[in-house]
C-alpha positions, 0 to 999 in steps of 0.5 A: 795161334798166330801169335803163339807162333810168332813169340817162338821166335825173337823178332830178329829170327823172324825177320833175318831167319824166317822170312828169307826161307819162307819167301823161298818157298812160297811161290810154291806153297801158293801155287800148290795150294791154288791149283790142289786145295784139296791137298790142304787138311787143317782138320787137327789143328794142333797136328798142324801147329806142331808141324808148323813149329817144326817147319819154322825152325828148320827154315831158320836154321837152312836160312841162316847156315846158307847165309853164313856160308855166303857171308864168309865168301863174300868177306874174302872177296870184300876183304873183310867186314865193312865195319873194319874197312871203314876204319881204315885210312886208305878208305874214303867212305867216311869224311876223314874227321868223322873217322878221326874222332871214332880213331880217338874213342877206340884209342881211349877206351878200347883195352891195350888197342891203339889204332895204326897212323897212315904210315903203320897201316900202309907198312904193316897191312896184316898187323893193322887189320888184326887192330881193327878187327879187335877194336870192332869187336870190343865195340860189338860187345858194347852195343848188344843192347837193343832198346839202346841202340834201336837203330843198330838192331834194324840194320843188323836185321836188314843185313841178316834178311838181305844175307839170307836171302842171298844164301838162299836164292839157289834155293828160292830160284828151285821153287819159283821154275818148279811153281812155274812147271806147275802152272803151266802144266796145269794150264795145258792139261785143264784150259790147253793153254786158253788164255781167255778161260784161265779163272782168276786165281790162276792168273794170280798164281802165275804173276806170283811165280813170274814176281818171284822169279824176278825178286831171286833173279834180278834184286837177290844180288851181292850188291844189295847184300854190300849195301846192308852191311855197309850200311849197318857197319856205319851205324855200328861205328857212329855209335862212337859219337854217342857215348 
């Protein structure tokens, strides 16, 4: 059954889409199912295939819609992707004859595209960008295989995961404190907050929901998100050297 599941799903959607949604509710997940067991009903197995299936694909699609948003506010504020920052001159990122030899790939074999000098880029800010944008773009469409270009697919996924973990952390945040009311509520109503008689599976949930609540709070952040794409944007232009 498990793998029945998991072949619905490529393994980017799994990693970048589904994981994100269900890291967000899982602290909530696991503690319903600590504290009401009963709850649980896995009699009809099929029922709860369906359901799952169902569960599956509406969490990749809340996933990737949050993390598009995010992506989109976080482009304005970054001024673009990092794939076309990289390329241009008043960036330092790269060592300056690295970026020249990506330079003369695109000039050469980019269609009607002619990379901007020092001096048209710092004149012509606007028309520069659309350049690189257009050369990125074409560079892209090249490298859509997967099986050739591994290295790309792993960070393309890390930044999707990392994006839609950031979409989604108004979320997660939501069911880490509504986990965390349930342990404490259950705590005072069957042990009145008796440390010593707390049985272990309580403990286990409450270091879960405290380990979630730290994981959306204090990792979930734009900068993590940056360094994934920034990442994936120099695997994506070190691509140039291979061909």
């Amino acid at each position: 059954m498990q793998d029945q599941i998991l072949n619905l799903f490529s393994k980017y959607e799994l990693k970048a889409r589904i994981f994100p949604a269900l890291l967000a509710i899982a602290p909530f997940g696991l503690t319903i199912l600590i504290w009401y067991p009963e709850l649980i009903n896995l009699e009809s197995s099929a029922i709860t295939l369906l359901v799952l299936v169902i569960i599956l694909f509406s969490l990749a699609k809340v996933a990737r819609e949050k993390g598009k948003k995010k992506q989109n506010a976080l482009l304005k504020k970054w001024g673009g992707f990092p794939s076309t920052t990289l390329l241009k001159h008043d960036d330092n990122t790269i060592n300056e004859n690295t970026k020249q030899r990506y330079h003369n790939y695109l000039n050469k074999n980019v269609p009607g595209i002619q990379l901007p000098s020092k001096e048209e880029e710092l004149n012509d800010s606007s028309s520069t960008n659309s350049t690189y944008e257009s050369a990125v773009h074409w560079l892209l469409e090249k490298t859509r295989d997967t099986k050739k270009f591994p290295l790309l697919y792993e960070d393309n996924i890390n930044y999707g995961f990392s994006r839609n973990m950031l979409g989604i952390k108004p979320i997660g945040i939501i069911f880490t404190f509504v986990s965390l009311g349930i342990n404490i509520l259950g705590v005072y109503q069957q042990y009145a907050f008796t440390l010593n008689d707390l049985p272990l599976k309580i403990w286990i949930s409450l270091i879960i929901t405290i380990f979630f609540i730290l994981l959306w709070v204090f990792f979930v952040k734009e900068e993590w998100v940056k360094s994934a794409s920034y990442a994936y944007a120099r695997t994506l232009l070190s691509t140039c050297e291979d061909k």
